[in-house]
C-alpha positions as CSV (number, residue, x, y, z in Angstrom):
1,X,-5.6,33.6,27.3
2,X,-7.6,33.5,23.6
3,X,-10.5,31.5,23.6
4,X,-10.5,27.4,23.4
5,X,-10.7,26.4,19.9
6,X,-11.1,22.5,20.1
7,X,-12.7,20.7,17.0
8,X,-15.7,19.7,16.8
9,X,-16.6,17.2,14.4
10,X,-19.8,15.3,13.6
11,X,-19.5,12.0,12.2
12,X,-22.4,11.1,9.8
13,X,-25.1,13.6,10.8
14,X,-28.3,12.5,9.7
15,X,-30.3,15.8,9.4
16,X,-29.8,18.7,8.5
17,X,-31.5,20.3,11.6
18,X,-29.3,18.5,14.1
19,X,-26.0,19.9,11.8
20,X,-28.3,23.8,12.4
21,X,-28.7,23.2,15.9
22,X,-25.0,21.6,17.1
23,X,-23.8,24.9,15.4
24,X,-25.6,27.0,17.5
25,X,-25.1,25.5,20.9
26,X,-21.0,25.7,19.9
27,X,-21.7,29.6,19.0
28,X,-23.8,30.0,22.1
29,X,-20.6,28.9,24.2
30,X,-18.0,30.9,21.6
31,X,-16.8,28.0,19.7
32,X,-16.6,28.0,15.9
33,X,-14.5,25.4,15.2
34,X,-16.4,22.5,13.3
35,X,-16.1,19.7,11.1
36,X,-18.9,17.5,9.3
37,X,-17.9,13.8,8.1
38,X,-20.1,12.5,5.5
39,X,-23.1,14.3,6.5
40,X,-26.3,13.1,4.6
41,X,-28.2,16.3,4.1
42,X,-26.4,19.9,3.4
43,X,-24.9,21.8,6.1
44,X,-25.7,24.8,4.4
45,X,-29.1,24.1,3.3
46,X,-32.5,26.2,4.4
47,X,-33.7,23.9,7.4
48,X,-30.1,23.5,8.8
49,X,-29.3,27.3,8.5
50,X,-33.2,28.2,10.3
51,X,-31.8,25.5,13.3
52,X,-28.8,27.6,13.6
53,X,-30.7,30.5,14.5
54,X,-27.8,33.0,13.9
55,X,-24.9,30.5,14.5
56,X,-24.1,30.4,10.1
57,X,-21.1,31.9,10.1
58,X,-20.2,28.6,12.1
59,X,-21.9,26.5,8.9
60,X,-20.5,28.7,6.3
61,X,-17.0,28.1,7.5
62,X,-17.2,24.0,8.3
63,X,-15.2,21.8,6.9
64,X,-16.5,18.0,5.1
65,X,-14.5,15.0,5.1
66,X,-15.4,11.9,3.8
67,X,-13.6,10.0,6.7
68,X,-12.6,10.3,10.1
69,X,-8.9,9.5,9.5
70,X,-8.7,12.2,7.1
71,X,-10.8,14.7,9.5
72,X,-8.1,14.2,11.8
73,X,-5.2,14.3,10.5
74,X,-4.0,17.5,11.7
75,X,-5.0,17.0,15.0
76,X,-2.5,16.1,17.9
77,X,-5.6,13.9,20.7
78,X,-9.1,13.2,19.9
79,X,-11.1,12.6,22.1
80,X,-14.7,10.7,21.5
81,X,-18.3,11.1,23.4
82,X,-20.4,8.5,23.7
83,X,-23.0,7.4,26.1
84,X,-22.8,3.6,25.9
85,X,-20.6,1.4,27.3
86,X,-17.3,0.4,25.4
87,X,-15.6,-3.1,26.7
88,X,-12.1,-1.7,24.9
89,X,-12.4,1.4,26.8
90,X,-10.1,1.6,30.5
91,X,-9.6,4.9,29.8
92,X,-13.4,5.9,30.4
93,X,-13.9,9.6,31.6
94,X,-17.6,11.8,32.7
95,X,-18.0,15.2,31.2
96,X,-16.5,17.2,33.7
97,X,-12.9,15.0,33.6
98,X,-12.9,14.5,29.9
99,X,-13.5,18.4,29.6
100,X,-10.6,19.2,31.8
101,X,-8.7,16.9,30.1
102,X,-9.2,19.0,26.3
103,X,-9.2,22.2,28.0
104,X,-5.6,21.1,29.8
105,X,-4.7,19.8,26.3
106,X,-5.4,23.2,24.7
107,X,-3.8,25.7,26.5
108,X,-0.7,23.2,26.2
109,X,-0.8,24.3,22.3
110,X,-2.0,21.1,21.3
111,X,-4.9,20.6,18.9
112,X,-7.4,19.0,20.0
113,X,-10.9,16.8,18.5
114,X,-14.3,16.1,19.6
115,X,-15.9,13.5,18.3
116,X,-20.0,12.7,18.3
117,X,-21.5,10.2,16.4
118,X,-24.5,10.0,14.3
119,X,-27.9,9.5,15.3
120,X,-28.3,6.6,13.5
121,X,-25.5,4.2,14.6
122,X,-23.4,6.6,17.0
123,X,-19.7,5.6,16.4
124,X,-18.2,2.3,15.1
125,X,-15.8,1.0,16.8
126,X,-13.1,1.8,13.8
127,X,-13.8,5.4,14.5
128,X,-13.2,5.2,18.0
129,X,-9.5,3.9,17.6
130,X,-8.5,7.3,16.7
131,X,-9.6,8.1,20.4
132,X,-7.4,8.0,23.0
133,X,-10.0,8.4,25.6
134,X,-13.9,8.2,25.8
135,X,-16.5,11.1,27.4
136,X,-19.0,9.1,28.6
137,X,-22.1,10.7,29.1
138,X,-24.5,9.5,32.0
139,X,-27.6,9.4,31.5
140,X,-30.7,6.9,31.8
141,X,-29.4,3.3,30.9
142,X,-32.9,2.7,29.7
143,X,-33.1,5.2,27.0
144,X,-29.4,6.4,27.0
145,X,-29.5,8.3,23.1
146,X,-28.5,11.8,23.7
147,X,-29.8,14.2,20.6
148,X,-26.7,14.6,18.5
149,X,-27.3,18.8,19.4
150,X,-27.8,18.2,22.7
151,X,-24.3,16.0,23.0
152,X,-22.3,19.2,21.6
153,X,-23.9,21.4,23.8
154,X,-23.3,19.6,27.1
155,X,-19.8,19.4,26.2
156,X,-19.8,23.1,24.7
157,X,-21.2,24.1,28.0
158,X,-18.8,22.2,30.4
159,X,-15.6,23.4,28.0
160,X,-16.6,27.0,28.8
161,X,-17.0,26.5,32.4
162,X,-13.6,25.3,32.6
163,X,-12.5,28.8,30.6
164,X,-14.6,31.1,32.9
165,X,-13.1,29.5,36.5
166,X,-9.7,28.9,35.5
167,X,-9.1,31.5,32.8
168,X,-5.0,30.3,32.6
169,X,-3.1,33.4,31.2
170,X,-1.5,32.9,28.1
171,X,1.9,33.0,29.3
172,X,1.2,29.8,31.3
173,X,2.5,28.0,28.2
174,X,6.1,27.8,28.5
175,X,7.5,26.0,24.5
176,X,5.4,22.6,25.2
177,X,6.6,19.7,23.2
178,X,4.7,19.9,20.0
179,X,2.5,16.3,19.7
180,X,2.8,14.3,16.3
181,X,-0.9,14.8,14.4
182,X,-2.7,12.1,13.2
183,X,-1.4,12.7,9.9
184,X,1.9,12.2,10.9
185,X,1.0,8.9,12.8
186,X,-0.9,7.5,10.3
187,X,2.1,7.7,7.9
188,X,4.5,6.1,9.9
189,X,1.9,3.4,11.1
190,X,1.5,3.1,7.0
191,X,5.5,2.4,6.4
192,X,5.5,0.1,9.1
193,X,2.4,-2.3,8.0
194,X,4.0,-2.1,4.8
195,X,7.5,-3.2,5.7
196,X,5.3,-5.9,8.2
197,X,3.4,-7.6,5.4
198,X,6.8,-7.9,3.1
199,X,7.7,-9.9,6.2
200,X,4.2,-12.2,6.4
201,X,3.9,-10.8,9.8
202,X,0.3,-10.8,10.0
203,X,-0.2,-14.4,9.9
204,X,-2.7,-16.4,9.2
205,X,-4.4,-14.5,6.8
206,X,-7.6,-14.9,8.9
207,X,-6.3,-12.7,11.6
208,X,-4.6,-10.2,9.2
209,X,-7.3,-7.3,9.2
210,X,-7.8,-7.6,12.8
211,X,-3.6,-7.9,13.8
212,X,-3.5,-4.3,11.9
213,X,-6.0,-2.8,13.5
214,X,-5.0,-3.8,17.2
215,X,-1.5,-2.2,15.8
216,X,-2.9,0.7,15.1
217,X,-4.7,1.5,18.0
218,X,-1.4,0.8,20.1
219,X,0.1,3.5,18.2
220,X,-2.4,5.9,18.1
221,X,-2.7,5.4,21.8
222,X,0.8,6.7,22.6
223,X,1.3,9.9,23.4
224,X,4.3,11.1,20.8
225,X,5.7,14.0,19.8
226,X,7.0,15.1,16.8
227,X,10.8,14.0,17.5
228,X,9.4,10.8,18.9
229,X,7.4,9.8,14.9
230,X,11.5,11.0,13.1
231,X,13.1,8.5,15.8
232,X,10.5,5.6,15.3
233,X,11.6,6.2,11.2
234,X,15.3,6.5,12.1
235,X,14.7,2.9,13.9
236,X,12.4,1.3,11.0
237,X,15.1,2.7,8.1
238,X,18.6,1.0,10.6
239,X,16.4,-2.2,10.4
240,X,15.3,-2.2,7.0
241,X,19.2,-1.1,6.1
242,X,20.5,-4.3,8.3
243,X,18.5,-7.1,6.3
C-alpha cells in the first residue's frame, strides 16, 4: 500500500513560523500534502522556511486558497480538529478514532481533509459545516490552545501509527464507490437554493441566512456518491419540468 496522502490544510495561519513548523512535523511522519487558507505571513518566506528545518519541499509545493469552500472542493470528507467543545457536534471523535476514521477513508480511494484552525480564533463555526465529524483533542480544559504545529503533528503522528500496524495491501481496495467532492456538492446545493428562493422558501427574511445554512450542512453531512449528486439533479430538473 503507497503511503496516506490526506490534506492538510491550515486555515488562517498567523505566523509564518507555525506555517515552517506544521510542515515539518507532516514531513517527519511522510506527509506532504498541504494546503494554506488565507495565511497572513508568506509560507515561503525566510522565518517560515528556517521552522521547517528541511521540510521546504512541503512549502514550495502548498497550495493558497482564499476560502475554505474552495480549499475543498476536490475533496470527498473533511474532517476538522479542534479542542473545544462544539454544541452542534454528536459526531465528536478523540485522536485515535478520528485517525482511524481518515486512514479507513483513504485506503477506500477517497480524498480526504484535515482541517486546523488558526491561532487566533481557531475555526468559525461556517468553516466547520464542511466537516462531517470533529477530532477533538483532550487536553487541559483550563488552558486547552494546542500550538497550531503541535495540532498537525499529533495527528501526523497518530495517522502514521495507523500505517505502520495495519499496513492494508493495496489490493484491499476492491472498485469503492467513488464519493461526490465538495465541489460537486456545493454545486448542486447552489441549484437547489436557487430554485428555493424563486419559490420564497426561506421565509421570513429574518431567518433566510440561517434556513440556508442549516440546508447546507444537511447536505454536506450526507455521505453521497457521485451517482447519488446526478440523481438528486435528475429529481430537482422532473420537478422544475412539472411546474
Amino acid at each position: 500500500m503507497q503511503k496516506l496522502n490526506p490534506v492538510f490544510i491550515l486555515v488562517n495561519p498567523q505566523m509564518a513560523e507555525n506555517i515552517g513548523a506544521a510542515a515539518r512535523a507532516m514531513l517527519n511522519f511522510g506527509f506532504t500534502n498541504l494546503r494554506l487558507v488565507s495565511p497572513r505571513e508568506n509560507h515561503l518566506s525566510d522565518r517560515a522556511l528556517a521552522m521547517a528545518a528541511g521540510a521546504g519541499r512541503v512549502l514550495d509545493q502548498a497550495q493558497v486558497f482564499e476560502n475554505v469552500a474552495d480549499a475543498c472542493k476536490d475533496l470527498n470528507e473533511v474532517l476538522a480538529t479542534s479542542a473545544r467543545d462544539r454544541y452542534k457536534y454528536k459526531d465528536v471523535q478523540d485522536p485515535i478514532m478520528g485517525c482511524d476514521t481518515i486512514f479507513q477513508s483513504c485506503i477506500s480511494g477517497n480524498k480526504v481533509g484535515i482541517l486546523f484552525g488558526g491561532e487566533r480564533a481557531g475555526l468559525s463555526n461556517e468553516d466547520l459545516f464542511l466537516a462531517k465529524k470533529l477530532i477533538k483533542i483532550p487536553s487541559n480544559p483550563l488552558f486547552s490552545s494546542l500550538n497550531l504545529a503541535q495540532s498537525v503533528l499529533l495527528i501526523s503522528y497518530q495517522l502514521n501509527i495507523f500505517f505502520l500496524e495495519k499496513n492494508v495491501e493495496s489490493t484491499y481496495i476492491n472498485h469503492p464507490v467513488p464519493k461526490a467532492n465538495y465541489e460537486e456538492m456545493q454545486a448542486f446545493v447552489m441549484r437547489l437554493e436557487n430554485e428555493l428562493d424563486k419559490r420564497e422558501f426561506f421565509y421570513p427574511e429574518g431567518k433566510k441566512k440561517r434556513m440556508k445554512t442549516r440546508l447546507r450542512k444537511l447536505i454536506y453531512g450526507l455521505e453521497l456518491s457521485k451517482e447519488d449528486v446526478k440523481i438528486f439533479h435528475g429529481v430537482l430538473r422532473a420537478l422544475i419540468k412539472k411546474e
